[in-house]
C-alpha positions as CSV (number, residue, x, y, z in Angstrom):
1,X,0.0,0.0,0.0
2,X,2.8,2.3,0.8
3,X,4.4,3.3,-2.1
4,X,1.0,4.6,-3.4
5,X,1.1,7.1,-0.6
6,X,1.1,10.8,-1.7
7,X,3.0,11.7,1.6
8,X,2.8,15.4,1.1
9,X,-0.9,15.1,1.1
10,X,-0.7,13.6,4.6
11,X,0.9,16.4,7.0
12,X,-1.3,17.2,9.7
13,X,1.2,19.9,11.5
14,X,4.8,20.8,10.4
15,X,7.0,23.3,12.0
16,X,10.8,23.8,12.9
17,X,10.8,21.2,15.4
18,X,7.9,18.2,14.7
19,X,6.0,17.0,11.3
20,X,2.8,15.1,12.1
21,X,1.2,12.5,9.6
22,X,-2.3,11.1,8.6
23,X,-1.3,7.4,8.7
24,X,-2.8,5.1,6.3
25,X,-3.7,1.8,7.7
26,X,-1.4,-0.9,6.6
27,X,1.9,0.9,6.8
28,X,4.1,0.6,9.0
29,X,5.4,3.2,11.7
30,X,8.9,1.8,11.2
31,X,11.0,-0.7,9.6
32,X,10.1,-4.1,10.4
33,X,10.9,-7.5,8.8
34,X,8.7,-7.0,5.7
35,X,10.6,-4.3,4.2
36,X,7.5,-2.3,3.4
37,X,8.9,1.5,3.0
38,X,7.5,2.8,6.3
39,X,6.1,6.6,7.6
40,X,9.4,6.8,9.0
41,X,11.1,6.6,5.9
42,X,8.7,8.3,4.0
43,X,8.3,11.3,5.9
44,X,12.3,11.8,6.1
45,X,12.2,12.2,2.5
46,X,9.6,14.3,2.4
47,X,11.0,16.7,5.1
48,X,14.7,16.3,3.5
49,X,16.1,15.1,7.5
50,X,15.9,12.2,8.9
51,X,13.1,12.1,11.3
52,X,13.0,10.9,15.2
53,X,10.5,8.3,16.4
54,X,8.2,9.6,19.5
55,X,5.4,7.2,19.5
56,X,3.7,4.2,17.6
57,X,0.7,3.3,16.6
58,X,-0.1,-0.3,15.0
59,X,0.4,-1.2,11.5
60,X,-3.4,-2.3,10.9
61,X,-4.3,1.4,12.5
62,X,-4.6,4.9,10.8
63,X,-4.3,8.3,12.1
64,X,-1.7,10.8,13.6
65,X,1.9,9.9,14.0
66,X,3.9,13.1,15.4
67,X,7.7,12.8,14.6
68,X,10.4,15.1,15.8
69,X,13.3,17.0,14.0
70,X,15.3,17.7,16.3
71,X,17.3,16.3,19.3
72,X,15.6,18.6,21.9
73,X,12.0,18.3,20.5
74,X,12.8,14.1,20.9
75,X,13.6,15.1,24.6
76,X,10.5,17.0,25.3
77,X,8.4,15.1,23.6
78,X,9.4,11.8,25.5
79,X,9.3,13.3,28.6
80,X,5.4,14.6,28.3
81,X,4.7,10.8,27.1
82,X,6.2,9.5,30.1
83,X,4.6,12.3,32.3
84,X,1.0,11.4,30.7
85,X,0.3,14.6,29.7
86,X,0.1,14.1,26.5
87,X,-3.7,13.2,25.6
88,X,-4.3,10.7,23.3
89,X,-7.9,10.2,21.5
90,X,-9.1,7.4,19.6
91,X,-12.1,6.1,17.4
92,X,-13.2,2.6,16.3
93,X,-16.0,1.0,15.2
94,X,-17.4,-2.2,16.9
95,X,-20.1,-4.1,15.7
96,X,-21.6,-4.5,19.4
97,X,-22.4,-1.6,22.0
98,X,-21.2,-1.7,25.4
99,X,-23.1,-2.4,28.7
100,X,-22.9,1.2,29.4
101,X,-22.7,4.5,27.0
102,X,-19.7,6.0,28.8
103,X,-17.4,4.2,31.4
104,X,-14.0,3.7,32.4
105,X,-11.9,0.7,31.8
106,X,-9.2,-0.4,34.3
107,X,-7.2,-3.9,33.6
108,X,-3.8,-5.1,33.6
109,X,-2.2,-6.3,30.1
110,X,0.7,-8.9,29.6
111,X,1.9,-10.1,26.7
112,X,1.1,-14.1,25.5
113,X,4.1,-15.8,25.4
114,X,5.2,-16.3,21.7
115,X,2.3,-14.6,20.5
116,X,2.0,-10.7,19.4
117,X,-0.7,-10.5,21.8
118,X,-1.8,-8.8,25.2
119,X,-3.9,-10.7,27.5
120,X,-6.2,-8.9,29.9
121,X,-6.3,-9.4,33.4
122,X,-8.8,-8.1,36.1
123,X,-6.7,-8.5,38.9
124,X,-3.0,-7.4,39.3
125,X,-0.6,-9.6,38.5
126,X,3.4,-9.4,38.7
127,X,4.4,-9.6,35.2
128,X,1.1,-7.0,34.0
129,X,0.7,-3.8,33.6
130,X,-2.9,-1.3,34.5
131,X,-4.3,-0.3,31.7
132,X,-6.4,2.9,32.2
133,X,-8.7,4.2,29.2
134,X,-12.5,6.0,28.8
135,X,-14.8,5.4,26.7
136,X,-18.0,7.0,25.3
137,X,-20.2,6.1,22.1
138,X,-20.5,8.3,20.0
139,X,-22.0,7.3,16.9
140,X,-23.9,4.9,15.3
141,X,-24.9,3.4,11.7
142,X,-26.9,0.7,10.8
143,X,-24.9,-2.0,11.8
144,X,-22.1,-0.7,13.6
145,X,-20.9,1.5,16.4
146,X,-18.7,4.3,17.0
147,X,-16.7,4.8,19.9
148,X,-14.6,7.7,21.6
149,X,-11.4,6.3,23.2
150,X,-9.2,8.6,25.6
151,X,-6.3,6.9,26.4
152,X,-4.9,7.1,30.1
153,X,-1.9,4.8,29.8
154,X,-0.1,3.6,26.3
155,X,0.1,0.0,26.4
156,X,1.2,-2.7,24.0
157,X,-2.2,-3.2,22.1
158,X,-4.5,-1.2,24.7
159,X,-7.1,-0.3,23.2
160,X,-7.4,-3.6,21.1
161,X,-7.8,-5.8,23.8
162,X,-9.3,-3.8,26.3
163,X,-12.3,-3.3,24.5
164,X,-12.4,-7.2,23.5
165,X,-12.3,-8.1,27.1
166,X,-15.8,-6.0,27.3
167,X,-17.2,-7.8,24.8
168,X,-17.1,-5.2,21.9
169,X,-13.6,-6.3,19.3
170,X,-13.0,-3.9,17.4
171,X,-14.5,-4.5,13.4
172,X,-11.9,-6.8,11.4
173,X,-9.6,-7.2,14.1
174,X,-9.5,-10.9,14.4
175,X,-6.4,-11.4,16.3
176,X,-9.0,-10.5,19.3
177,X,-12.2,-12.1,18.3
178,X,-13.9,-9.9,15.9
179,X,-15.6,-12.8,13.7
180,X,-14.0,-11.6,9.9
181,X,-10.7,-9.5,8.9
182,X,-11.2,-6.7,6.9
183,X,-9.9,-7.3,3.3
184,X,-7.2,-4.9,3.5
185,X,-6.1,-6.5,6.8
186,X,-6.9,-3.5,8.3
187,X,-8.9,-2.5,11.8
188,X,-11.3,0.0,12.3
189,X,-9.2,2.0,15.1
190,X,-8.0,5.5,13.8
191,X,-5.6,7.7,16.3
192,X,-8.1,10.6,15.8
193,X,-6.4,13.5,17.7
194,X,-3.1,14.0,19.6
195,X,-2.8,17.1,22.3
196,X,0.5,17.7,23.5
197,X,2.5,21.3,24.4
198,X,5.2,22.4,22.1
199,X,8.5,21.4,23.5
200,X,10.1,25.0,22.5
201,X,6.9,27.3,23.3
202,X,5.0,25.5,25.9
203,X,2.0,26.3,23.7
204,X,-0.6,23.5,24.1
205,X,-1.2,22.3,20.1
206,X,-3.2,20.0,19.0
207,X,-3.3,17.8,16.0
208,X,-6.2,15.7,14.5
209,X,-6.5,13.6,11.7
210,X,-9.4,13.1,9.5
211,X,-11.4,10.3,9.5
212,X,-10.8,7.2,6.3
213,X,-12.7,8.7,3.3
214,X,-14.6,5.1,3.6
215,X,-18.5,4.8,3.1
216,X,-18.1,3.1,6.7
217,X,-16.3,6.0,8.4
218,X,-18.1,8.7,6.8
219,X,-21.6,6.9,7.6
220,X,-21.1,8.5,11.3
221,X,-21.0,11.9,10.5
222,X,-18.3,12.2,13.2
223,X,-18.4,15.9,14.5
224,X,-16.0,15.6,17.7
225,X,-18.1,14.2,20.1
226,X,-21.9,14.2,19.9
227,X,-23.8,11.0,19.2
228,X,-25.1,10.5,15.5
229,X,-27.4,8.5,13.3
230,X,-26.7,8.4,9.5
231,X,-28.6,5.1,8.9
């Protein structure tokens, strides 16, 4: 999929200091073992430096991806992800509502041994870590629902398998029980908007990413946070 990306046709936010990207599902963050030219390749050549990683999101996911260009933006940026303060705001579509509109999830997430999976525990256990998010719904279509995301913690497939664990797998995700991938091999889970403060200015920006130009995704009308009905 990647080398049909028009990568200029992606930047969200660019500055001095940090370039932010609409990912596409399907390409990768970074280089892995498929050799598939990833964001982080492509948006160094687009910006003519070689960009610094700050955070991940999945392969199958879409949505912002912030980068830095320089040492000291790197810095700062890590140390507002470590401090939390950074808010991080998600959307995906399920094909089952929760047992509540709004709620808070609280787990603790290990990873399967030799699988690249998270399982979810209730209870603490020494070798998990909590897992903190909020939920609301937010839309709805015919089939399919729409929910708001903010993330409290980052962990290794958080929101994938936090929201399995309450019954409501995200649509084509079938690594955690949603019945059918998507053809693409894609999930419905886009990294809608990203609020962090500019290392160099302290100013609070924030960066959002329109939703997939697919029938699906457009079907919710999506408008920030009230609840919807296209269909």
């Amino acid at each position: 999929m990647s080398e049909y990306i028009a990568i200029g046709d992606r930047v969200l936010y660019n500055n001095h200091h940090l370039v932010a990207f609409n990912k596409p599902a399907g390409v990768p963050v970074q280089p892995d073992p498929t050799e598939d030219p990833s964001l982080l390749q492509l948006g160094s050549t687009y910006c003519k430096t070689q960009l610094q990683l700050i955070h991940r999101i999945d392969r199958p996911v879409s949505g912002v991806v912030l980068f830095a260009k320089r040492k000291d933006a790197l810095q700062g940026l890590h140390q507002q992800f470590r401090a939390r303060s950074v808010r991080k705001t998600y959307l995906a579509i399920t094909a089952v509502t929760p047992p509540e509109e709004k709620g808070s999830l609280v787990h603790y997430l290990r990873k399967r041994k030799g699988k690249h999976q998270a399982e979810v525990l209730d209870n603490p256990a020494d070798d998990a870590v909590e897992a903190r998010l909020d939920y609301a719904l937010v839309g709805r279509s015919e089939r399919y629902f729409l929910l708001r995301v903010d993330l409290q913690t980052g962990r290794y497939h958080q929101i994938r398998a936090q929201l399995a664990h309450l019954g409501c797998p995200i649509r084509g995700d079938a690594k955690y029980g949603f019945r059918r991938r998507n053809p693409d091999r894609s999930i419905d889970l886009h990294a809608w908007q990203l609020e962090f403060h500019h290392p160099r200015t302290n100013i609070v920006e924030t960066v959002t990413a329109p939703l997939p130009q697919t029938p699906l995704w457009q079907a919710f009308n999506f408008d920030g946070g009230a609840i919807k009905s296209d269909q």
